[in-house]
Phi, psi and omega in degrees: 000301168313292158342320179284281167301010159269331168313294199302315182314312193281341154274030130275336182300295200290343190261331182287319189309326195275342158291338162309301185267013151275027104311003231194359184275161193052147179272075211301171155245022174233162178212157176260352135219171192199129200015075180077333171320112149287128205252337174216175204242153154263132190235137160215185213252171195312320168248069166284169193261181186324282209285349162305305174302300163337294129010270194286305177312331178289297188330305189310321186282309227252339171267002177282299168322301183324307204247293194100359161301094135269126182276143185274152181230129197216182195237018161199127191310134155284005171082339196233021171186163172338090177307140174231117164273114197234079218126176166268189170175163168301319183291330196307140155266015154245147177248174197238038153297138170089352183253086187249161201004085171071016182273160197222187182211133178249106197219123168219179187225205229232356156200049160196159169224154194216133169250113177217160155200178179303160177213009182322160164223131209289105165272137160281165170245175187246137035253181190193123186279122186279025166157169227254349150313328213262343194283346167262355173266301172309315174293255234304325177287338167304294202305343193287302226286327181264016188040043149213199185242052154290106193314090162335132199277182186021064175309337193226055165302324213276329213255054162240009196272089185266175163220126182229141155001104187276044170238002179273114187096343173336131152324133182306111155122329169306126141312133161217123175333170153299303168203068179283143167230160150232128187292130161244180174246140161284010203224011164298130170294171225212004198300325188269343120000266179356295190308294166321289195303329175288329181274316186303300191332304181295330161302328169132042211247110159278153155248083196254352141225122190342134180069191205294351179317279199287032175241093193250114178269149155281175183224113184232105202290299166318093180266008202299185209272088206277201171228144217219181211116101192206145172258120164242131134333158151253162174255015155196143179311315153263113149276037195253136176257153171254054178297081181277145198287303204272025143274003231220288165109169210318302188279356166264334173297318209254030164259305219288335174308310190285354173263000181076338175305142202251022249283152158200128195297326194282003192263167166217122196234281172332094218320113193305329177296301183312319182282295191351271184311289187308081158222159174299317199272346152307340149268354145307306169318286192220079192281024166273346169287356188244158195289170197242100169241133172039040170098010207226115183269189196235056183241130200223121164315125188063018191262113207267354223239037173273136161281180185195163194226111180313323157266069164242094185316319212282319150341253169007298167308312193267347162283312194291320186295296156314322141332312185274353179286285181308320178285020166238002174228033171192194219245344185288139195265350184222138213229146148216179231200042161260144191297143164315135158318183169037052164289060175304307217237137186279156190295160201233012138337134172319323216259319196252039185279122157109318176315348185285208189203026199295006171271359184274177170286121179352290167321347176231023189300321177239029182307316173279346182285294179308280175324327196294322174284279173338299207301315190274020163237002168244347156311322150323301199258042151291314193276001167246345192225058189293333163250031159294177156223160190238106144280158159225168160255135136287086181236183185036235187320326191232033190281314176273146181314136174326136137314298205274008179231129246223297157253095197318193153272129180327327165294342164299120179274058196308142169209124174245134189252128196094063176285338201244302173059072169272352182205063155307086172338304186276014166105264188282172199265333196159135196248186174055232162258026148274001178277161179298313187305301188271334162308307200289327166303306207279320167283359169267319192290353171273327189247146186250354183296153167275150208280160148241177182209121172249139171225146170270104180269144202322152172265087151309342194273307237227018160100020188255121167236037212249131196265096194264045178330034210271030191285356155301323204246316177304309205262323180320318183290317187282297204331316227263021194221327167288118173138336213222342174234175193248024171106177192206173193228121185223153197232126187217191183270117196229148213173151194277022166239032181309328208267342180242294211277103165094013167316327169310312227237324198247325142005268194323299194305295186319301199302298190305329168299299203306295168293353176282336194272019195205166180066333186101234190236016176241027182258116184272099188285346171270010173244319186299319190299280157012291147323322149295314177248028148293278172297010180234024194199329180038271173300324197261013168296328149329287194304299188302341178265351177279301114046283195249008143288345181267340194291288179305339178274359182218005178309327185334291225267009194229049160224036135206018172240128222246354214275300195308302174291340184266337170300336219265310167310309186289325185289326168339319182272332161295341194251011152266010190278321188262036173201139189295113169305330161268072177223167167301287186332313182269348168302301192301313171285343165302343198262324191278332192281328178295282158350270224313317204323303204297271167345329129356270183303334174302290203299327165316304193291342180246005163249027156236090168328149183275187185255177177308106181220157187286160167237138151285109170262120189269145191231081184078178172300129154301197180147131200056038202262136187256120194265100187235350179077039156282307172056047169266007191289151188291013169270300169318296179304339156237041196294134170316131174305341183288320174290356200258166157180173152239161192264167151332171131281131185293332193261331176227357163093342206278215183247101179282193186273001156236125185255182171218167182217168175197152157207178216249157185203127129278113181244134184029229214229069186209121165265137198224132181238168183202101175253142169240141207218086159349169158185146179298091172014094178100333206243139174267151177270194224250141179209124187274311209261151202261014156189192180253148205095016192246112199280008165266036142317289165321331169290006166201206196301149165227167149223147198224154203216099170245138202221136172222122194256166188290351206242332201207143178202118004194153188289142174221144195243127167237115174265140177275151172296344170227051107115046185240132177241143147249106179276159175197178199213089180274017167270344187282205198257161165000123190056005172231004175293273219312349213291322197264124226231109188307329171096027212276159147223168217211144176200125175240126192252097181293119176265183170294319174227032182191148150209143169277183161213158194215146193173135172245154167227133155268157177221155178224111182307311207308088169282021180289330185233099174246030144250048163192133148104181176244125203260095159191170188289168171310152169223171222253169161280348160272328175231073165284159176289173184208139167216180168210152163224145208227157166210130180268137184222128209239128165198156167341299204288353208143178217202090171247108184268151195204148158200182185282321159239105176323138180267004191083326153328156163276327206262195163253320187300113195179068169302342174279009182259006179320184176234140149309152162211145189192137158264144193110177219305179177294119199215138175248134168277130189307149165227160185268100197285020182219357131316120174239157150180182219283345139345279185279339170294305217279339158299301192282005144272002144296317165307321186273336136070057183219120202291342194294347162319310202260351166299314177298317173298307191316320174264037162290159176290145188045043170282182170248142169312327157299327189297310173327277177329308189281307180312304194283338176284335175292332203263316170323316222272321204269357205221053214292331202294322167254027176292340202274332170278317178282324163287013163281336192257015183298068200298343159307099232280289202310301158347310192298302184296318183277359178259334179285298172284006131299337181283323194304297197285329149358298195242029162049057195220089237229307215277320154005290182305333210253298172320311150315302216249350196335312198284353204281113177280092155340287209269027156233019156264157180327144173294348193257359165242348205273337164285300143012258166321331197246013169254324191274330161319255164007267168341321187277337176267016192219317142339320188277352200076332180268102183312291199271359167284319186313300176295308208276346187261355196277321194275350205253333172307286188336273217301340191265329169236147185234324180297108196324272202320343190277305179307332190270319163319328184295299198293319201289301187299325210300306177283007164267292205302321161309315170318312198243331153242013173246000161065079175226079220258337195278328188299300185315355178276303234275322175309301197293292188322336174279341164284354206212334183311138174058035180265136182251301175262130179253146170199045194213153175309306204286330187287299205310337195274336182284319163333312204277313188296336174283324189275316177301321185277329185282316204293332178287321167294359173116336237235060178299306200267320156338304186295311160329286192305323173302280214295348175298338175273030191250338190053077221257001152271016193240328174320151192210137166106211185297312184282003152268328151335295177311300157300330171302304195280313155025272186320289182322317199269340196288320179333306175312291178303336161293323155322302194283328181297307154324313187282314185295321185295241177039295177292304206321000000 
C-alpha cells in the first residue's frame, strides 16, 4: 500500500512539473520575467471595468510572488516589454466574443499575451435595498410599482457587495484618493479574472483555502512567454455557492473568485411564493390565500414558512401579476413560483380535498398539486415574457414529477434539490425513484429545458461533524450531471469566519466542487487528490491520502461505529508525525485537526455505554388518530403497554408529586405521543407563552420532547399547555437552533386536573432540507432513536421537573440518559453496569435500605441541594440512633423539618410534633413537600386521638401524593383515624376501599391492612360472608410470614362474631 502511494505522489510531482513546462515550451526570447526582472507590462483598458482591474492586479500580485517581477500596469504598450493583454481594451487583439459566463481565452504571440473574458458589470436594478436600513424604503417603491404590499425579491443584494482598496489594478502613476474604493459586485462577470487564474494555475499556482494558508505557488525567477491558444468553458453557466461577498470578507471572496465559481442575479430560485406572500399586510388583505391546517389559518408573523392554497384563483391571478411585475422591473430572465419552506401538508380548505397524491411515495404526495400550479403560472407569462422562465424546485413533497402533466410548458425552469447528493448521512442516497440517477430521468422525460441542480452540503454551524473527505462522490455526481444540466446553486455554512471555523472540512467540499465544474469528462479527480496532498500536505502526503480514502469509504459509519472512527483518527495522527507543526504543513493540518474535535468526542461518547434508561417499544401501526389533545381515539384507548410508560423525578428517579404518563404511535411517516399531565384539582396549569417560538415558554408548564435519531442528534420540541411550540435543533450551533422547524402539529386540552398533549411529528429521510421536519428512518432494534421526554410544572410555591428517564440531573439535556426507542420484538439492550449518577445511586440505595448507602449519595461531587436533602432524609429514617445529626445537614428548610417529624414519631413522641409543628404554615411549603407535612402531621393528631385535626390534615395530604406506598399509607391513617376516632365506619370504608379498589393483586402491607380494616366494618354490620369474601383477596393459602397470621385471625374473628351473631338469634 505504501508503495502505491508513493508511486501516486511520485506522479503528482511529475504531473506538476509537467504543466510548469507547458509554459516552458520552445527556448522562447520573450520572457514575462527573467531572473527576478520584469520583463512585460500589464495593458487594460483606459476605462476599465472593476473586475478588469481586479485582474491586472491579481496577475501583478502573484507573478510578482512568483518572480519577484513586479509588473507596471499601463493603458497603452510601451513598445519596449512584453505586452500582457488583460481584458478587453483597443490595443487588445482578442476580443471577448463569444465568451459567456466566465469562459475564457488564452491567447499569445511571439511578444504578447491576452488573458480575456466577459467583465460585464452587474448594476441591480432598483429599487434595491443599499443596506439593511434601507430595505423598508426600496420595499415601499417596490409596493408604489406593483400596487399591492407584495414582498420585494433579493432584500438583501446589497450584502454581494465588496469594498476593495481604491488603488487596486490601477495604472502605475493613477491618483488615488484618501479614501477612494473600489466596489466590486459577486454578481460581476469575471472572464478575464478566469483567464489569469487559469494561466497562473499552468505556472503551477492551487488556490485550496482562503489566505496566504491555502495558497500554493512555484517559485520561478524566470517566466517565459510560451505560446498557448485556448478557448475554457465552464461546463455548466452556474456555479454558485452562497458566498455573499461582503459577509464572507476580501479572502474568502477572492478564493471563491479564484475557483472560477458563478452567481447569476438573473436567476431567482428559492421560494419565490414566500416573498411574494409572508407579509402581514397581504395577509390583512387576503387571509384566504393561506392555507387551512385544523381549522386554523397558516399564517404567523415573521415566519417564513405560512402556506398558502394553490386552489385559490385570485392567488392565482396575483402570482403572474407579480411574476410579470419583477421581469419588467429588475433583471431577471428566470422567476420563481416555488411554494414557502417546510411545505408538508396540502391545505385543508374544500377546493384543495382530493388533490394531494397519498397513495405515491412521500415525495410526490403533492407533486401533482403544486407543478399543476407553476405550469398554469408559466403558460400565463409566455404570453406577455416569452423568453422568460417560471422556476420551480423539486422538492420535499414535490420532489417527484406530476402525473397529471405529460409535459411542462416550455418556459418551465425544473431545478432539483439533492439532483446530485454526494454526501447523505443516512447512507443511500434514495432508493426507486427518489434516487438522483432516476429523479435526473425522470424530470428530462417531463422537460426539454436543461435541469438545474440545488444542494445543502453538510451545515458545521448546525453540528455536523462527521469527516465526510468525499471527492470521489463530490465529481462522480457532477460528471453524471454534465451535458443535462445548467449548474447548480449549493449551500453550506458560511460566515464571517468561513476562513477559521470549520474549515478543515468545508475548503475540501468547496474546493473539489468548485473544480470539478471545469474541464469536462477529462478533469480527474484522483490526480487533483494526489495533487493536493503533495502539495498542501508535503512530508505527511502518503499519510493524508490514506487519511482520506479510509475517510471516504467509511465516514457513513463513524458516528455509530467507534473501531471506523478511531481508524480514521489514528491515521490522521500519522500524518501529524511527519510534519513540523509551526510549519505551512503543519498549520494546514491544524485546520483539519481543529475540525476533528467533534469526532473526538464521538468516539468518547461511543466508547461509553449508556447506563440503565428505559426503553420504548412501538407495537404495529397507529392509526386514525385525530389531533385534538383529547387522546380519545381508539389507538390511544388500546395503545400497547410497551408503547407506554410514566415519568419520573428527574433528579432522583422517585415518583413525583404530580405524574404525567404518555404514549407513543407510528403511522407512515408521522411519530405520534399522547401525554397526560396530573394537576392539582381546580389550579389550571401556568402557560407563559403568546405564540409559538416564544422562549418565555420555559417560564411555566412544558412539556418537552427530545428525539435523537439515527440519522441526527438531537432535536427538542417544547409544548405550552395551550398548545404553542418552541422547536430547536439542538445540534446547530449557537443562534441557529430555533432556525428549525419540526413542522408539528399539536393539540391541547386543559381539564379540571389534568391537561393533555397530542402532537404528530413528521419524518423524513430526505436530508436536503434539514431545517424542517425531523430527519431519520424508522426506527429499528439494530438502529433505534434514544429520546427522553420531560415535563416542567413551574409555580410561585416550587418547581417539579420529571421525565421519562430521569437524567440524576438539574437539567434535561443529558443524551446519554435518552430511553431506547424501536419497533419490533422485545429486546434488551447492553447497558454499561458501571454507569452512575445521583438516579441510579439513589435507586440501589433504596434497594439496599443501608443508611450508609444513602450517606454516600449525600457527598457526591455536584449534587443539588434537593439531591442533598432527599439521600440524608432515607438515611435519618434508616439510621434513628444519628438521625438528629443527618438532619441538620439537611439544607433543605421544608425536608428538614418533615424528616424531623418522621424521626419524632419514629421514637414515639407524637406529642413532640405536635408541639414543634402544631403552628407550621404548610401551605407555604414547595408543593412537592407539602404532602409530606399534613400526613405526618396528621399521623401525630390521629395517634394523639384527635380525629378531626387529624382528618383536616390527613385530606389536605391527598391531593400532594401520589407515589403509590406514600399514598396508600395516607388512605390507611386517613381510615384508621376515622375508624377509632371519629367512630365514622362509612368514611373508614371509603378510606379502606381507596387503598384496594380496582386491584386484581393484593400484595402490599398497606392492601393487606385496608382488607382487614374493610372486613371489621363488614363484620360489624352483620355482613359476614362479604367480610370473608375481602379477606379471601388476600389469598392467605399462598401467604407466608406475619400476614399470613394476620390474616388467618382476621378470618377467625369474623367467624367468631359470626358464631356469636348466630347464637343471639337463637336466644332471641
Amino acid at each position: 500500500m505504501k508503495f502505491v502511494l508513493a508511486c501516486l505522489a511520485c506522479f503528482a510531482c511529475f504531473a506538476l512539473k509537467l504543466l510548469q513546462a507547458d509554459v516552458a515550451v520552445d527556448a522562447a526570447e520573450s520572457f514575462i520575467a527573467r531572473e527576478g526582472q520584469p520583463q512585460a507590462e500589464i495593458i487594460i483598458d483606459e476605462n476599465p471595468t472593476r473586475m478588469q482591474r481586479v485582474a491586472a492586479h491579481e496577475f501583478r500580485m502573484q507573478i510578482e510572488k512568483i518572480s519577484g517581477a513586479r509588473l507596471p500596469i499601463v493603458t497603452a504598450p510601451s513598445g519596449q516589454r512584453v505586452k500582457i493583454f488583460i481584458g478587453t481594451s483597443e490595443h487588445n487583439p482578442i476580443t471577448a466574443d463569444g465568451l459567456k459566463n466566465g469562459a475564457y481565452r488564452i491567447t499569445t504571440g511571439s511578444d504578447w499575451m491576452a488573458l480575456i473574458g466577459d467583465d460585464s458589470e452587474f448594476t441591480p436594478g432598483e429599487p434595491f435595498a443599499k443596506n439593511n436600513g434601507d430595505i423598508p424604503r426600496a420595499q415601499a417603491e417596490w409596493e408604489k410599482i406593483i400596487g399591492a404590499p407584495y414582498g420585494m425579491p433579493a432584500r438583501g443584494l446589497y450584502k454581494n457587495r465588496l469594498r476593495l482598496p481604491g488603488d487596486i489594478g490601477k495604472p502605475d502613476g493613477a491618483i488615488t484618493q484618501p479614501k477612494e474604493t473600489l466596489d466590486i459586485w459577486g454578481l460581476d462577470e469575471r472572464g478575464s479574472f478566469n483567464a489569469v487564474c487559469g494561466y497562473l494555475r499552468k505556472l503551477g499556482a492551487r488556490w485550496y483555502l482562503p489566505g496566504e494558508l491555502g495558497e500554493v505557488l512555484p517559485t520561478m525567477a524566470t517566466i517565459p512567454l510560451s505560446q498557448i491558444d485556448e478557448t475554457v468553458q465552464p461546463d455548466f453557466p452556474l456555479r454558485q455557492f452562497n458566498f455573499r461577498f461582503s459577509t464572507a470578507g476580501p479572502e474568502t471572496s477572492m478564493w471563491v473568485m479564484r475557483l472560477g465559481l458563478r452567481n447569476d442575479e438573473r436567476l431567482q430560485i428559492a421560494h419565490g411564493i414566500s416573498t411574494m406572500t409572508n407579509h402581514q399586510a397581504v395577509f390583512d388583505a387576503h387571509p384566504d390565500w393561506f392555507a387551512i391546517y385544523g381549522g386554523k389559518t397558516d399564517f404567523k408573523p415573521g415566519d417564513s414558512k405560512c402556506q398558502v392554497c394553490y386552489s385559490n384563483e385570485e392567488l392565482f391571478d396575483e402570482t403572474v401579476r407579480w411574476a410579470r411585475a419583477l421581469l419588467d422591473t429588475y433583471n431577471f430572465e428566470t422567476v420563481s413560483i416555488m411554494p414557502p419552506d417546510g411545505y408538508t401538508a396540502i391545505c385543508q380548505c374544500e377546493k384543495c380535498k382530493g388533490k394531494d397524491s397519498p397513495e405515491r411515495n412521500e415525495r410526490g404526495l403533492l407533486s401533482d398539486h403544486v407543478w399543476d400550479f407553476v405550469n398554469r403560472v408559466a403558460k400565463e407569462i409566455a404570453k406577455s415574457h416569452p423568453k422568460a422562465k417560471v422556476l420551480n424546485c423539486a422538492y420535499g413533497v414535490y420532489t417527484l414529477p406530476p402525473l397529471n402533466i405529460d409535459k411542462l410548458e416550455p418556459n418551465v425552469q425544473v431545478c432539483i434539490v439533492g439532483g446530485r447528493r454526494p454526501i447523505n448521512k443516512s447512507g443511500a442516497k434514495g432508493q426507486g425513484e427518489s434516487s438522483p440517477e432516476a429523479l435526473r430521468a425522470a424530470w428530462l422525460k417531463k422537460t426539454d429545458n436543461p435541469l438545474l441542480n440545488f444542494e445543502n452540503y453538510p451545515f458545521t454551524d448546525r453540528g455536523w461533524y462527521l469527516p465526510s473527505f468525499a471527492a470521489g462522490s463530490i465529481a462522480d455526481s457532477i460528471h453524471a450531471t454534465k451535458g443535462i444540466s445548467a449548474g447548480e446553486d449549493i449551500w453550506l455554512s458560511v460566515s464571517r469566519d468561513f476562513g477559521n471555523k470549520d474549515i478543515g472540512l468545508n475548503h475540501f467540499l468547496v474546493y473539489f466542487t468548485a473544480r470539478m465544474y471545469w474541464g469536462g469528462r477529462d478533469a480527474h479527480v484522483d490526480a487533483m487528490m494526489r495533487e493536493y496532498c503533495t502539495l498542501f500536505y508535503g512530508p505527511a502526503e502518503y499519510e493524508m491520502l490514506a487519511f482520506f480514502a479510509y475517510c471516504e469509504a467509511n465516514w457513513i459509519e463513524m458516528d455509530q461505529n467507534k473501531a471506523k472512527a478511531d481508524e480514521a483518527l489514528t491515521l490522521f495522527d500519522k500524518a501529524k508525525k511527519q510534519v513540523d507543526s509551526a510549519s505551512v504543513y503543519g498549520k494546514r493540518l491544524a485546520l483539519i485537526d481543529d475540525y476533528l474535535k467533534g469526532l473526538r468526542m464521538k468516539t468518547q461518547q461511543l466508547g461509553q455505554k449508556r447506563g440503565p434508561v428505559p426503553k420504548v417499544r412501538l407495537v404495529g401501526d397507529a392509526y386514525d388518530i385525530v389531533i385534538d389533545g383529547k387522546l380519545d381515539d381508539e389507538y390511544w384507548q388500546n395503545c400497547p403497554a410497551a408503547a407506554t410508560g410514566r415519568f419520573r423525578e428527574l433528579q432522583t428517579g422517585r415518583t413525583p408529586t404530580f405524574e404525567t404518563s404518555f404514549k407513543a404511535g407510528w403511522q407512515g411517516g408521522n411519530l405520534y405521543f399522547a401525554i397526560r399531565c396530573d394537576e392539582h384539582p381546580g389550579e389550571k396549569p401556568v402557560s407563559s407563552s403568546t405564540h409559538d417560538d416564544d422562549q418565555a415558554i420555559w417560564h411555566g408548564d412544558a412539556i418537552e420532547i427530545h428525539l435523537a435519531t439515527e440519522t441526527h442528534s438531537y432535536y427538542q420540541i417544547a409544548i405550552s399547555p395551550t398548545g404553542h411550540i418552541v422547536d430547536l435543533d439542538r445540534a446547530a450551533s449557537k443562534g441557529q437552533s430555533l432556525s428549525w422547524d419540526s413542522k408539528a402539529e399539536v393539540g391541547t386540552h386543559i381539564a379540571d386536573d389534568h391537561w393533555t398533549v397530542e402532537i404528530r411529528l413528521p419524518v423524513t429521510a430526505d436530508e436536503n432540507d434539514p431545517l424542517n421536519q425531523v430527519i431519520g428512518r424508522h426506527p429499528t432494534q439494530s438502529l433505534p432513536w434514544h429520546i427522553n421526554l420531560c415535563r416542567q410544572r413551574i409555580r410561585d410555591d416550587g418547581l417539579e421537573l420529571s421525565a421519562l428517564s430521569p437524567t440524576g440531573t438539574t437539567g434535561f439535556h443529558v443524551p446519554m440518559k435518552f430511553a431506547h426507542f424501536y419497533d419490533g420484538r422485545s429486546h434488551q439492550f447492553d447497558s454499561n453496569s458501571d454507569a452512575t449518577d445521583f438516579a441510579i445511586g439513589f435507586s440501589r440505595a433504596t434497594q439496599q435500605r443501608k443508611a450508609v448507602a444513602f450517606l454516600e449519595l449525600s457527598e457526591m461531587e455536584k449534587i443539588s441541594d434537593l439531591q442533598k436533602s432527599v439521600a440524608l432524609e432515607q438515611a435519618a429514617l434508616l439510621d434513628k440512633a444519628n438521625a438528629e445529626s443527618i438532619i441538620d445537614r439537611m439544607p433543605i428548610a421544608s425536608v428538614k423539618k418533615a424528616a424531623q417529624m418522621q424521626h419524632l414519631l419514629a421514637t414515639g413522641k407524637a406529642s413532640e410534633v405536635i408541639a414543634q409543628f402544631a403552628d407550621e404554615d404548610l401551605k407555604s411549603w414547595p408543593f412537592w413537600k407539602r404532602g409530606d407535612g399534613f400526613y405526618l402531621r396528621g399521623r401525630a393528631y390521629y395517634i394523639l386521638k384527635e380525629g378531626t385535626k387529624a382528618e383536616a390534615d390527613l385530606t389536605q395530604a391527598l391531593p400532594w401524593t401520589s407515589e403509590r406506598r406514600s399514598r396508600e399509607s395516607l388512605l390507611l391513617t386517613l381510615a384508621l383515624n376515622r375508624e377509632t376516632n371519629m367512630a365514622d365506619d362509612d368514611g373508614a370504608l371509603e378510606g379502606f376501599m381507596g387503598i384496594v379498589a380496582g386491584r386484581e393483586r393484593i400484595g402490599g402491607a398497606g392492601e393487606y391492612a385496608a382488607l382487614q380494616g374493610i372486613a371489621r366494618i363488614q363484620s360489624r354490620r352483620g355482613q359476614y360472608a362479604e367480610a370473608l369474601n375481602t379477606l379471601n383477596r388476600a389469598d392467605p393459602d399462598r401467604l407466608q410470614g406475619t400476614w399470613r397470621v394476620n390474616i388467618l385471625r382476621s378470618i377467625e374473628e369474623v367467624r367468631s362474631a359470626q358464631r356469636d351473631s348466630m347464637k343471639n338469634r337463637e336466644i332471641d
